[in-house]
N, C-alpha and C positions, 0 to 999 in steps of 0.2 A: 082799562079798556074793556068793552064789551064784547065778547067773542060768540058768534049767533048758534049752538048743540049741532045744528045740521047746515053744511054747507053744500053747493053743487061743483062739484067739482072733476076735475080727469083723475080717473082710474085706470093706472096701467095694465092693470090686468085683464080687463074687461076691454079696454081701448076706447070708451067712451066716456063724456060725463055722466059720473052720477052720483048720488045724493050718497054724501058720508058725513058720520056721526063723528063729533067733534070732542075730544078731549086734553087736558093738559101732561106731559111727557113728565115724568116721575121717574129719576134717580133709584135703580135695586138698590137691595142690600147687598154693602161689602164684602166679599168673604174673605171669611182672618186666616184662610190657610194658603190663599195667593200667594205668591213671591215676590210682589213688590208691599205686599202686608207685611209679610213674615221679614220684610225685610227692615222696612221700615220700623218696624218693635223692635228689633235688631240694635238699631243706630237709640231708639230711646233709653233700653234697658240699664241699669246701672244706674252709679253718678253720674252727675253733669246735665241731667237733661237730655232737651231737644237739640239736634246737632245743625237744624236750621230755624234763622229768625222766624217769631212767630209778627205776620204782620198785623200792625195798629190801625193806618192809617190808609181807609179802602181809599180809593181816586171816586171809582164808581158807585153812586147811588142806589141803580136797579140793575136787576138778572133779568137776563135772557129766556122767555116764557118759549118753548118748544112747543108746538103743537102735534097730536095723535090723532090720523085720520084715518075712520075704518068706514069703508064702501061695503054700502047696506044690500048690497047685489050679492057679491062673493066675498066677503067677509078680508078683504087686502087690506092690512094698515101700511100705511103711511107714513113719513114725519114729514112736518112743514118746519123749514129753517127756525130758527129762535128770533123773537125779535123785543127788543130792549121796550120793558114794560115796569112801570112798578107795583101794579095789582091789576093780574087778569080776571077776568070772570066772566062763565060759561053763562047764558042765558036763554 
């Protein structure tokens, strides 16, 4: 699907529409020192492996493309819901 760099849209910040810059929402990085990290390394260490099944068989074909909208007035991002996509692209 083709997603258009600048849409018009409401800014809540501003309380009106306007023009924001369009981009794709991108997962940080991890950090290994969390506690559901540190815990999870926990349950792998040692023999035996992983202590839950690793799944083979997705149901689902595409992921969920999140969109990141930032209002070219006062700089507010945004996110717009996810929607089931199999390759977006910014144009």
């Amino acid at each position: 699907m083709k997603i258009p760099k600048q849409l018009n849209t409401f800014c809540p910040k501003c309380k009106s529409h306007t023009r924001h810059s369009v981009s794709l929402y991108k997962a940080g990085k991890r950090r290994t020192l969390a506690l559901g990290e540190l815990r999870h390394a926990m349950e792998n260490r040692g023999y035996g492996g992983s202590k839950k099944p690793i799944q083979k068989r997705l149901a689902k074909v595409t992921k969920k493309a999140a969109l990141k909208l930032k209002c070219e007035k006062c700089g507010y991002t945004l996110s717009r819901k996810g929607i089931r996509l199999k390759k977006a692209d910014i144009v």
